[in-house]
Every structure is written in structure tokens, then in C-alpha cells.
N, C-alpha and C positions, 0 to 999 in steps of 0.2 A: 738750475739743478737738473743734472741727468737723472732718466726713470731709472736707473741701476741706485742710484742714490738715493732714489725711494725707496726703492727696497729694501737699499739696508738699513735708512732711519729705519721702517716699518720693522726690519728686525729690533731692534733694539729696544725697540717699545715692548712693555708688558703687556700682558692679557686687559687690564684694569688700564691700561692708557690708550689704549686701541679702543673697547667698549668708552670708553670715556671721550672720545673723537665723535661718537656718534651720537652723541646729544646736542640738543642746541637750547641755550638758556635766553633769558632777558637780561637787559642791562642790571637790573636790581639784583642779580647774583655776582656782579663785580662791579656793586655800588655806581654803579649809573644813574643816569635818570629819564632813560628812556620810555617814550609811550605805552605800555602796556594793552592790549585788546585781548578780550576771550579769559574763559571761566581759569582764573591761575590756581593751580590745584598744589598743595604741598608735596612737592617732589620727593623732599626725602631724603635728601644726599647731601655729602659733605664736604667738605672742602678740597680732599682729591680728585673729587669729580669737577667740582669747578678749573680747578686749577690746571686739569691737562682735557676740559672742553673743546669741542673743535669749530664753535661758531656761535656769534650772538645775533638776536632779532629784535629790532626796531630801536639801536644806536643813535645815535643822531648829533651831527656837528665834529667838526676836524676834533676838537679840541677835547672832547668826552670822548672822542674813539682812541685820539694819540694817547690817553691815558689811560685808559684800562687795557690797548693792545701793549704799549710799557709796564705794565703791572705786571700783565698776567706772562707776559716772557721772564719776568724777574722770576719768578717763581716755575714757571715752565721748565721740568726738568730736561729736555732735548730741542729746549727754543723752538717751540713749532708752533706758528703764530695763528690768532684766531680769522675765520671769516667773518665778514659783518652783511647781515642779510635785510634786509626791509621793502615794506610795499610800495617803490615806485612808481603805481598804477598809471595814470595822466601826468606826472611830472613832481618834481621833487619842492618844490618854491617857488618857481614860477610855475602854476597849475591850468593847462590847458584843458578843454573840453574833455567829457567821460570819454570814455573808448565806444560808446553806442554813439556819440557826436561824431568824434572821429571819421567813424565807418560812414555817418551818412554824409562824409567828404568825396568819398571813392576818390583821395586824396594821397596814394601812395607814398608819394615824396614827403608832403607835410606831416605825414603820418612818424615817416621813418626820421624825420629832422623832430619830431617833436621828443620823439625818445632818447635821440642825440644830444639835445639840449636837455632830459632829465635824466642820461649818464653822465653829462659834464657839472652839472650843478652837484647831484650825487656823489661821484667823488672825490669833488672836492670837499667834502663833508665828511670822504673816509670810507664811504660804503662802497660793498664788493659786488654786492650781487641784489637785483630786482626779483623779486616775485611777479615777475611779468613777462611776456603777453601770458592774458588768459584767454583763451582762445575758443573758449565751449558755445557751442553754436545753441543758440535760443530763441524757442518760439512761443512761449507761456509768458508774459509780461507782468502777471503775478508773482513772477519769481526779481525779487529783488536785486541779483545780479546781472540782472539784463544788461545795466547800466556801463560792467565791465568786458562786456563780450564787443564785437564788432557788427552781430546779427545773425541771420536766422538763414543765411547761402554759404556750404560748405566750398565754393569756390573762390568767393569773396574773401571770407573769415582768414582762407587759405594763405593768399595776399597779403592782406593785415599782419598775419603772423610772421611772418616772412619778413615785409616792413621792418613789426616794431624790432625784431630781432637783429636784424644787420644795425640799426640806430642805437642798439642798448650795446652792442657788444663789437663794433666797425671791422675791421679786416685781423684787427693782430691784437687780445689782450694783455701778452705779455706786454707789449713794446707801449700799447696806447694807454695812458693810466685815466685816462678820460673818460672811458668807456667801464661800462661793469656786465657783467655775467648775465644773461638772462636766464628765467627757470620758467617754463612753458608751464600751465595750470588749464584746467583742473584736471589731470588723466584720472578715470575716462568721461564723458557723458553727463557732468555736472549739471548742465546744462539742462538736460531732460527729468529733472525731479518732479515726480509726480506731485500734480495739484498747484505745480508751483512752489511749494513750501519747502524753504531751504532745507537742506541737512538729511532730502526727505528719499527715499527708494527709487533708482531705475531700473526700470525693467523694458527691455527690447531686444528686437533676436537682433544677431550678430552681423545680417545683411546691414541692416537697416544700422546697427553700428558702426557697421566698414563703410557703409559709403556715402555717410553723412557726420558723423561725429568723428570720427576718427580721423580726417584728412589735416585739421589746421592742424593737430597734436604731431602728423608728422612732416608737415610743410616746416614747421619751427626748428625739430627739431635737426631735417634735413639740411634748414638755414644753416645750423653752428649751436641751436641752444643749448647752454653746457649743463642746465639742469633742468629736472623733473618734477612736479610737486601732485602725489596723491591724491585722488578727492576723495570728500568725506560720504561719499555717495556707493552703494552696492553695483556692481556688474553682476548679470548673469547669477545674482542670486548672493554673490559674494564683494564683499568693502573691496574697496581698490586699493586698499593700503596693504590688504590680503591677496591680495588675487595673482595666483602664479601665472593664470592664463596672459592673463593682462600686463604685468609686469614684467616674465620672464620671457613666455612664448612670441608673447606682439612685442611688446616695447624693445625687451634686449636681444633675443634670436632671432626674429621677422624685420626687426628695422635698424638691428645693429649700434642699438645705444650705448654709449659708451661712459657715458656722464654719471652724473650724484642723481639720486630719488632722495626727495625729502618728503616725509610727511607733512600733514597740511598737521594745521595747530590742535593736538592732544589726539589727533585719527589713529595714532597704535594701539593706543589704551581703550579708543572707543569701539575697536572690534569687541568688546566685553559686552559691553548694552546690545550690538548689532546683531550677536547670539553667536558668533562663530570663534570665541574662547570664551572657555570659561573663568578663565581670571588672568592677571599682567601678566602671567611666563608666559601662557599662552596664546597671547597675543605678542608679543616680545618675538616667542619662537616663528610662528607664521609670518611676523612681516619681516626679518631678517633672511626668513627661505626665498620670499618673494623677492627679494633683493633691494629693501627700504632702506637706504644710509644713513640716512639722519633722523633721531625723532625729536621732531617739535615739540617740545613743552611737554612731554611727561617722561616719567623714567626707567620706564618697565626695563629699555636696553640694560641701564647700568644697576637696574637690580636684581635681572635674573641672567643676562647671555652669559656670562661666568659659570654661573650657575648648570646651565643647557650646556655649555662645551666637558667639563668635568663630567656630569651624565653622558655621554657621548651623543647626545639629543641634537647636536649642529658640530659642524666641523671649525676647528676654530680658522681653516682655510678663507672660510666665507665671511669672517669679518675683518680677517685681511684682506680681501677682496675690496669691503665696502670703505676701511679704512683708506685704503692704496688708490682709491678713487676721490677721497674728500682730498687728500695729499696730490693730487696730477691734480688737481684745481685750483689750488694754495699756488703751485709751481709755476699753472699757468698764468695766472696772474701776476704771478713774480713777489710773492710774500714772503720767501724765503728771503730774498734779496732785501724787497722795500717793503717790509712787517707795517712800515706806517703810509700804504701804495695810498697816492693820490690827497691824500690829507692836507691839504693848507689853508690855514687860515687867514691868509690875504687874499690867495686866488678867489677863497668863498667869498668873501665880501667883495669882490669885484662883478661873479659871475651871477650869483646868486640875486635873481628878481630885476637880474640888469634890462634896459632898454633895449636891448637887441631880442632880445628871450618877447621881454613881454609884447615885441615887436611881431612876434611869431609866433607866442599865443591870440593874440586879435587876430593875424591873419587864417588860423583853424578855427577858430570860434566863429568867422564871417561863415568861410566854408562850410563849415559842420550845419549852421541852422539853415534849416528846411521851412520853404511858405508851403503852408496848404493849402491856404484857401489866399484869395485877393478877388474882391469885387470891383476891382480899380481905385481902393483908399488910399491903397500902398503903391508908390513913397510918399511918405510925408513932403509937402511941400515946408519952404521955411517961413512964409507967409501967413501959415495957420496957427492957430491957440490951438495950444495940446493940453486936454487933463491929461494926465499920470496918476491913474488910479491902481491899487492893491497892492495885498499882503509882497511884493518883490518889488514895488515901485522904486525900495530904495536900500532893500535887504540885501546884506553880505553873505547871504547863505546860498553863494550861488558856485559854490566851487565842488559840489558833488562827496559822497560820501566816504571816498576811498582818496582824499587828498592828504591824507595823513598832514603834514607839516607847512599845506597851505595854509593862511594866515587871512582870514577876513579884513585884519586891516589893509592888507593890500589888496583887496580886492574894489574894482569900479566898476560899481554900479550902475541899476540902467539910469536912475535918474542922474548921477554924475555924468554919465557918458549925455544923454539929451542935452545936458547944459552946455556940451561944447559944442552945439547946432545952432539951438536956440535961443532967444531974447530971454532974458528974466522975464519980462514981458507979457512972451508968447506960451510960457511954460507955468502949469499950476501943478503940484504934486499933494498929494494926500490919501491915507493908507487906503480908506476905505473898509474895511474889514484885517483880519489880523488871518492866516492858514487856515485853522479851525474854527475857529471862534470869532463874532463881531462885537461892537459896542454902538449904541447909541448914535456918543461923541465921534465916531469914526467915519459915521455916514455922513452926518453933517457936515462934516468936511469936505468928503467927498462931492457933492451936493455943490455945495460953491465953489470946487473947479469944473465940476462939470459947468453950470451954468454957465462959464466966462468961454468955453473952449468951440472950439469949429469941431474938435474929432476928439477922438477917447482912446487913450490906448490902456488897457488891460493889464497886469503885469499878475498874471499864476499861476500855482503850481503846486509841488510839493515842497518840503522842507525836507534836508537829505538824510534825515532819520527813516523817512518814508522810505525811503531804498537804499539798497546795498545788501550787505550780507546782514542775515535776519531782518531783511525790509521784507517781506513776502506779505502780499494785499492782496485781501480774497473781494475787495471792491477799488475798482481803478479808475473811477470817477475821482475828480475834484473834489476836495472836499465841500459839506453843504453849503457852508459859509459865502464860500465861492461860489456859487453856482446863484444863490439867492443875490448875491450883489452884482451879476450880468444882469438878472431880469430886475433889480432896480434901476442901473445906468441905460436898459434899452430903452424907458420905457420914456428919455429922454428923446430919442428920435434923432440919435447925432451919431455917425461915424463910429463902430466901434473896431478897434486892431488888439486880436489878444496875443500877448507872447507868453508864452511855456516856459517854464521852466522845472524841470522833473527828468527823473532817471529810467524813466520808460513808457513804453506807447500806452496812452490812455484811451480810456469808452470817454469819446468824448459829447454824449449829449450833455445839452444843457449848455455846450459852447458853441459846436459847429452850426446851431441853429439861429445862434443867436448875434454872430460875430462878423464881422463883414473881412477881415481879413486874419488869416490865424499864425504869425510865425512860432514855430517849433524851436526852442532855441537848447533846450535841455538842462544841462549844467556847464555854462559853457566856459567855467574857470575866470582866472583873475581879470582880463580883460574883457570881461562878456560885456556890461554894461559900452567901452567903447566900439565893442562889435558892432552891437546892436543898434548905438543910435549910426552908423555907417548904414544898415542896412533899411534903417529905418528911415532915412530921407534918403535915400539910394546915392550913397555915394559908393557902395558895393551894392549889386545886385543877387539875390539868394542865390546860389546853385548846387544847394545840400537835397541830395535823395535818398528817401530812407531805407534804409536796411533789416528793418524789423517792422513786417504790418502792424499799422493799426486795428484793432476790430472793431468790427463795427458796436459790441457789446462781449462782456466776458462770458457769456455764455458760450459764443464760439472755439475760446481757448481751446486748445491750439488752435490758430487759424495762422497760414502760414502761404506762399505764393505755389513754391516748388511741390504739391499735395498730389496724390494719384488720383487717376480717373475713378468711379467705381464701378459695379456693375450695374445699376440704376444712375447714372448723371442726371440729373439735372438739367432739361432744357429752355431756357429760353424764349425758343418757339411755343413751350406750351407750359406754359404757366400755372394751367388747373389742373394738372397730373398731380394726385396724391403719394403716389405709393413709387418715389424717387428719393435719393438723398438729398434731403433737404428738412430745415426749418419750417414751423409751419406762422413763427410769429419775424423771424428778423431774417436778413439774405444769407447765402453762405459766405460771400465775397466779406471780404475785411472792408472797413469805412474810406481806408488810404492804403494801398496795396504797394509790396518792397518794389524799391525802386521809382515810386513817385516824390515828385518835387517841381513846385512853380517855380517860375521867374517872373521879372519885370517885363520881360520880352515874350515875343513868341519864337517858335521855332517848326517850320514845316520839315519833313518827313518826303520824300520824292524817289522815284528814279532808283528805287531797291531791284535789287538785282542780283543774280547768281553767274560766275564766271562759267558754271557749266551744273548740270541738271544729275551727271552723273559720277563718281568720282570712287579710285579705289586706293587700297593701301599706298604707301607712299607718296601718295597725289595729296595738292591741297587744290580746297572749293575756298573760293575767295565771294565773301558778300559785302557788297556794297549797297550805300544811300548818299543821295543829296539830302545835308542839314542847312538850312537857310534861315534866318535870322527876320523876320514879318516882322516883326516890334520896331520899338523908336530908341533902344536901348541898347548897348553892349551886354552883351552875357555868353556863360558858361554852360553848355549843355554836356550833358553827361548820357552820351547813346550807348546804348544795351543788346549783346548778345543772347540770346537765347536758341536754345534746341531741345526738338521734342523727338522723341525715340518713338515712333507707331508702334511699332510691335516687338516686345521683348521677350527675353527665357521668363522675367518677372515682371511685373508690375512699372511701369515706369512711371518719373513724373510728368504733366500737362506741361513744363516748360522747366529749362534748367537754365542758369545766369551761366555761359561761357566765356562771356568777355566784354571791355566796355573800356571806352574810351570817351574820355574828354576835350572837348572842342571850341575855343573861346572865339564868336562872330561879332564884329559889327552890324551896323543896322543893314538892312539887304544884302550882306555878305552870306557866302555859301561856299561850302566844303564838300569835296567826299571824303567817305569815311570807310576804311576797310579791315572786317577782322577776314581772316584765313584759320580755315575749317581744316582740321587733318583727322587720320584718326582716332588721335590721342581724347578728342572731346568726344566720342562715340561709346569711350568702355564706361562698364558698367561692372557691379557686383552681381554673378549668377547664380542662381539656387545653390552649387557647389562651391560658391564663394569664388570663383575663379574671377577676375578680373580682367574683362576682353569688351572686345567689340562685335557687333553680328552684322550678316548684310542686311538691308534692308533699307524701309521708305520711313524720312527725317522732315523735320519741316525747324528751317530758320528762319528765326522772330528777330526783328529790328526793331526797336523804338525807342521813347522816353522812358518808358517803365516796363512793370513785367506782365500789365494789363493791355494797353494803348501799342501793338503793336506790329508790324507787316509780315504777310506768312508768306514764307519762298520753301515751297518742297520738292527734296531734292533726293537722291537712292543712292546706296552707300554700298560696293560689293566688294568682299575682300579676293 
């Protein structure tokens, strides 16, 4: 359909079908039976308003979407077919790792195939459009979303976004019916909720926005993402679901968006509690100026915007506007044409959980889990008696908390995955303790695999109510349970290897002291269990680095890699200096700093270099190293740019992540390895907000991580 033919549907529409475009219901308004999440409040409305709705959330299956999209056109007085919207987070049915796993792949390709494989399983199920990437860069691990970000480098995140986007959404919507819409989340700064605590106020000035939170929100959108989604969180004092700054000035005037804003679920109605209306029109009125198209799940639009145009209080231009933009995304799709796009029910049962898929969730789940620690236990040999002790020895609750329509029965376990290493034999399993809680009868158990076994491996974590949205944990230990049944199994004197599993970096005393090798495995989706025993007798080798510090304890919170210097640092050389920025009881440094990760192997670091010492506009500075492979192993090293600004208009950071490339050796194999320095990685946000580069003395860092690094300084004159 031509945009001229939107237009003139959009003429022909009433006031009351245009406002009625911009709501979005749940399936149980057109007898569905789909998933329900979040407080459902009585809307109010009647059956006109269902009947000419412009989109449902959280559908599910060809065959419940092909029926209620043929209902509600039956009754559709201008046949204008519904969108179907839902949280494809990590994958739709076959559920790969969180998107904090993801990230610690520095996996761009596997990243962008993983989203590819949950738009094709997706729609063939019928659905339009993901609520995903969420892109909010995070350094507070208290905060339960961690889980769904990709970490705490707005250059990295940048990437990621980028990725999932081209994967969800491939070259052409119209044409590829395989593919669905992505909606970039949470604009703005979700991310940064004070205390950690969902739902909860940001406050930060606007440098420190632009040139850190702001970047993945328009890397994504730059990608193609054809939608926006609100956070429930305040900018500058004001909700973002309100915020003209934010909405109209940055998002649609400064970066030229041209897409759908949808509110996150009930955020128009909740500017009323946030204090900046004081009741629905009023909130109704302010996010309809801001330029909100759709409101999730409550219905202040269809009970007052009518209302507000008759007052001459909004122009009713402006929801033609917002309408004539839900309709170019219908179009683009091609809903007009195929009202039932992508829907079948043979293709789902083909595609859905197929072997190829769960083929390619194993292979991100190897990738994504991160070793931190290895005393040399790690790999298992196949020779050795393994106990398999704890609460996830053999729990399905390992597909994370935003897997919406993952299915625990398809999910393999670690203990299933061990058994296709090991002898019946060679392997004893037993709970040990339960997440929270122990019993008696469960040590016992435990007790007589340990006795029989040569090594121990561990298996704990959270359970994924502990995270996600409203998982926010003002204590990010293990729970006690856990921690008391490490110092039962040490006190065996045998080998112990723990694996993780949880949706965010933990304070990890009570394990790192106690554990002789620690895999980090997270949530790593349906085939975690065959990940893991792959990585666990190394028949893959780890090569996940993380992208979200650890702390060393929550007290640090925020504690983060990319941080400024201050005017008191912290030296080193002098350790009994009081009156520096510092702790006086734990370090400032995080426990596992972004960008660390072991392997089976080693890898030396050599022969860093600079092509030239001096370098100006238009020029590039080429840095190079030899990476050499010292171990007895094949592996994957993943080397790391970094640049540090000496002297800026502001504040700069001790090291920024520029670039990084991945490099697979043999055993005494060796590479070089080269990123190219221009200006582009020089600018910066200035007191005036201007966005540039200055001359000046730089220093580029090469290494495994964003601590362990080689410094080559170099002067940069425009």
C-alpha cells in the first residue's frame, strides 16, 4: 500500500478509531489465552474500543493469532489488521543464553544469528514485533535487569544493539516474513535506577547521559529499529513517557526517528503517582505531546484524547500523526496484504526447538560462559568420579527469567549433559541442599557422592525469580544455604569446580575462597546443561569475557572499569595514605574486572606497537601485538582496545573499550593483531555538550582485559 493510501484510510477513520489505534490490549480482550505479566488494571472500555484496537501483547502460537486477527477483521469496520507484539528477549522456544551471556561472547555474529533464529521461530507463531534489544547500559548488579542488557561499555552495548537489530529485523520487512520488527528499550537510562531498585529515579546530568547511556538507544535505532519503547524511569526530573526533551527534542528532532514510541506496560497512567499529572487526562495529554503512540495497558488515551481535542487542549493533527505511523508499520510489514504475515502452523512445528536452533543455542551458551578462576582441576578428565552436588545439579530452571515461552521440559540439564561424557560409573549426583533452604536427608546424600568421587563439581546460583524485572537484591551473595554446603564439601579435601548460574555478577565470598575452579555460566538457556558438560571436560575451551564487573562486595556499587580519575587517586606506591579515594575496609578495584576471562590455554601479549607516535585528522594510528598461544590447548582469545584521553575540556575516563577482536590459536601459534586508531575514537561530550575531538597526549592499552594491559602513548593534533 502506497503512503497516499494511508492517508486516505487515516481520513476515513473517526476520531474514536484513530484514538482507539493507540491502545494495546492482551489477548484476554479478544478471548485469547495469552500470558498476562504486570498489575492488569480495569481498563474500562468497551467493545468499540476493542474492536478498532491497533495491537495485542503477549499472543502466542499461529493458530490463536490466525483467530482472533480473523475475528477482529470480521468486525473491523475499515479491515485494518491488528499488530501482535511480545517479549522475544533471548529467543522465542528455543531459548538461548540471557543477553548479559550473550555479551560476555563479544560474539557479534552469534549474537545477531541468535535473534534471527528467535524472529524465525517468532513468526511463525504469528508475531510482529519484539520488544527487544534492550540496550540500557548497567553498572549496579542489584538491579535485576542486568540480566537483559549486554553490560556496563557504551561502545560494546553499542554493537550488541546493532547485532540483535539487523537479526530481528534482516534487510527488507516487507518482503522477509521471517523476520519481525525490533523496538529498542528502555529510552532513556533505565539502566541507572538509583540503589538498584527497579522502577526506581534517575538522576544525571546530560553529559554523563549523552555520552554514556545514550549511544546503544541510537546505534539501534540508526540500525533500522522500527520501534521505541518508554522507560518507566524519570529523566532530568521528568518520566520518559513524559518527557518532551527526550522524546521530541533527542529522539525525533536530533536523530530523526521516525518509528512507533510505545509505552512500557501502564507508564502513561503512572506519571499520576510520579507527580507530574495529576490525574489520567493528564497524563493522557503530556504523553500524546511527547509523541507516545501506543499506550500499553491502560486507557487514559481512549478515555480522555477525545475529550482534549473538543477542548482544543491537543490538535487532533497530532493523533493523526501518531496514528499514520502505527499504519506505515502495519504497511511495512505488509498486513494490509497478509493480515495473517508469517503464521503457520506446519512451518512452527518444523522450526520450533528444531535441531539446527538448539544447535546454535549450545554453541552461545559454550561461548557466553566465562572461567574465573582454574587452579588447574579444569578440564575434567574422563577418567575421574565426579560428584554433582546442588540446588542446579539437575534443575530446569536454567533458562533465565525473561524466556517467556521457554519450556523447562526442553530444557538439558547439567546433570543430563555430564551423562553424555561420563560412565554411569564415574558420575554420582545428589541435590545437596535445595536455593534457600537445606534438609538433613539432602546432605546425606550429598556425603555419599562426595565420598566415591576424585573432584566435586558445584552446581549454584539463583533461581530466576531472583532476577529480572522486580528481581532487584540489596544482598548479591549466594544464598546461606549455599554457601554453608561449600564449607561442608571443602572440608572433604577433594577438588572443588563451581558453576553459576544466575542473572548477575555476584559478591562472591564464600565461593572464590573456597573453589578451585569457578565457571560462570549464567542462564545459559535450553542447552546449557550440553554446554557445559563440552566445557567441562574441554571439548570446547571457555572463551567468554565479562562485560559487567564483578565487585569485589556490594558496597562498591557502582563499581564499574570505564570510572574517572579523581582529585585524590589512590596510589599504589603508597598504600598508608589516608586521606585519598579509597575504602578503608575492602579495594576499590572490582573482584573480576569487564573484560576478564580464562581459558584452558595461555596466551602471551608481545611486540605492541604503534605505526607512528604522532598522528592528525584524517590520518589513522595503527596498533599492533603478537598474540601467541603458550598452553597445550586450542583456544579463543578475545584482545582488547582501549584509550585514555590525558587531558580533557572534562573529566575523562582511566580507559575506554574501542575495539576488540577475536583470534582462534593453536598451541604455539601466533598472530598479529591490528585495530586502526582515527579520529572518530578521540571525541568526546564537552561542557557545551558539543561533540569533538581535542589535540592532545593519548595512551593505547592492548590486552586480555581492561586491567592486564600494554600502554603505547601517542599525541593526537587536529
Amino acid at each position: 500500500m502506497r503512503d497516499n493510501d494511508l492517508k486516505k484510510l487515516l481520513e476515513k477513520m473517526t476520531l474514536k478509531e484513530k484514538i482507539s489505534q493507540l491502545i494495546q490490549l492482551t489477548p484476554h480482550f479478544f478471548k485469547g489465552s495469552g500470558k498476562i505479566t504486570g498489575p492488569l488494571a480495569s481498563l474500562n472500555i468497551d467493545e468499540g474500543v476493542v474492536s478498532n484496537s491497533g495491537s495485542v501483547l503477549g499472543a502466542s502460537g499461529a493458530s490463536e493469532i490466525v483467530n482472533i486477527q480473523k475475528k477482529f477483521l470480521e468486525e473491523n469496520r475499515l479491515g485494518i489488521p491488528l499488530l501482535f507484539m511480545a517479549d522475544i528477549i533471548h529467543g522465542y522456544k528455543t531459548i538461548f543464553p540471557v543477553p548479559l551471556a550473550i555479551g560476555c561472547s563479544w560474539d557479534l555474529k552469534l549474537a545477531e544469528k541468535s535473534a534471527e533464529i528467535a524472529a524465525k521461530e517468532a513468526s511463525a507463531a504469528g508475531i510482529h514485533v519484539t520488544f527487544s534489544p534492550m540496550v540500557d547500559l548497567v553498572r549496579d548488579p542489584r538491579w535485576g535487569r542486568v540480566m537483559e542488557s549486554t553490560g556496563e561499555d557504551p561502545y560494546l552495548n553499542s554493537e550488541f544493539a546493532k547485532a540483535f537489530t539487523r537479526g530481528y529485523q534482516g534487510s527488507d520487512l516487507s518482503e522477509d516474513v521471517s523476520r519481525l520488527a525490533a523496538c529498542v528499550k528502555h529510552f532513556a537510562g533505565y539502566g541507572a535506577v538509583e540503589g538498584g531498585r527497579d522502577y526506581n529515579t534517575v538522576d544525571m546530568s546530560e553529559l554523563q547521559l549523552r555520552e554514556y547511556y545514550l549511544p546503544s538507544y541510537k546505534a539501534a535505532i540508526d540500525e533500522g529499529a522500527e520501534m521505541v519503547m518508554t522507560s518507566f524511569n524519570t529523566v532530568a526530573g521528568v518520566p520518559s513517557t513524559g518527557n518532551e526533551w527526550l522524546m521530541k527534542d533527542v529522539l525525533r528532532d536530533e536523530w530523526g526517528f521516525e518509528g512507533v514510541v510505545i509505552s512500557d506496560w501502564g507508564a502513561v497512567k503512572e506519571l499520576i503517582p510520579h507527580g507530574v499529572a495529576k490525574d489520567e487526562k493528564e497524563a493522557a495529554y503530556k504523553a500524546i505531546l511527547v509523541g507516545v503512540d501506543i499506550e500499553m495497558m491502560t486507557s487514559t488515551y481512549v478515555q480522555h484524547l477525545e475529550e482534549l481535542v473538543k477542548e482544543n487542549k491537543i490538535k487532533e493533527s497530532i493523533i493523526n500523526d501518531a496514528v499514520l505511523r502505527i499504519l506505515r508499520l502495519k504497511n511495512k510489514l505488509g498486513l494490509f496484504e497478509r493480515p495473517y504475515r508469517g503464521a503457520n502452523e506446519v512451518l512452527e512445528k518444523q522450526v520450533l526447538l528444531c535441531q539446527q536452533h538448539r544447535n546454535e543455542a549450545r554453541n552461545l551458551a559454550t561461548k557466553s560462559t566465562v572461567l574465573l578462576k582454574n587452579t588447574g582441576v579444569l578440564p575434567l578428565k574422563i577418567t575421574q568420579k565426579v560428584a554433582l552436588i546442588g540446588p542446579f545439579a539437575e534443575n530446569r530452571d536454567i533458562l533465565g527469567p525473561w524466556s517467556w515461552l521457554g519450556s523447562k521440559d526442553d530444557v538439558v540439564t547439567l546433570g543430563e549433559g555430564l551423562k553424555t561424557k561420563a560412565h554411569d560409573s564415574f558420575l554420582f549426583i545428589a541435590k545437596g541442599c535445595d536455593i534457600e533452604d537445606s534438609t538433613e536427608e539432602e546432605w546425606i546424600q550429598a556425603k555419599q557422592a562426595i565420598k566415591q568421587a576424585d573432584v566435586i563439581v558445584l552446581a549454584l546460583g539463583e533461581n530466576s525469580d531472583m532476577s529480572g524485572e522486580a528481581g532487584s537484591r540489596g544482598n548479591i551473595k549466594l544464598p546461606d544455604a549455599q554457601l554453608q554446603l561449600i564449607k561442608k564439601v571443602k572440608q572433604y579435601k577433594k577438588p572443588i569446580v563451581v558453576i553459576l548460574f544466575n542473572g548477575r555478577p555476584l559478591d562472591l565470598h564464600g565461593v572464590i575462597e573456597n573453589a578451585d575452579a569457578i565457571l560462570e555460566a549464567w542462564f545459559p538457556g535450553t542447552e546449557g546443561g550440553n554446554a557445559l558438560a563440552d566445557l567441562l571436560y574441554g571439548d570446547e575451551n571457555p572463551s567468554g569475557k565479562l562485560t559487567m564487573s564483578f565487585p569485589y562486595s556490594a558496597g562498591q556499587i557502582p563499581v564499574y572499569y570505564n570510572c574517572f580519575n579523581t582529585g585524590r587517586p589512590k596510589d599504589v606506591q603508597d598504600a598508608q595514605e589516608r586521606y585519598v579515594s579509597q575504602y578503608l575496609d575492602i579495594p576499590n578495584e572490582p573482584l573480576f574486572p569487564f573484560g576478564y576471562g580464562l581459558s584452558y590455554t595461555t596466551f602471551q601479549y608481545t611486540d605492541a606497537k604503534l605505526s607512528k607516535v604522532n598522528f592528525t585528522t584524517n590520518e589513522t594510528l595503527a596498533v599492533s601485538v603478537r598474540v601467541t598461544n603458550t598452553g597445550a590447548m586450542s583456544g579463543e582469545e578475545i584482545v582488547q582496545l582501549y584509550i585514555r584521553d590525558i587531558i580533557g575540556d572534562v573529566a575523562r575516563p582511566l580507559k575506554e573499550l574501542k575495539g576488540f577482536k577475536k583470534v582462534f590459536l593453536n598451541p604455539g601459534e601466533s598472530k598479529i593483531v591490528t585495530f586502526e586508531i582515527t579520529e572518530k575514537h578521540l571525541k568526546y561530550h564537552h561542557q557545551n555538550l558539543n561533540f569533538k575531538s581535542d589535540s592532545g597526549d593519548f595512551i593505547a592499552f592492548i590486552g586480555p582485559n581492561s586491567k592486564d594491559l600494554i600502554a603505547l602513548p601517542f599525541r593526537f593534533e587536529k
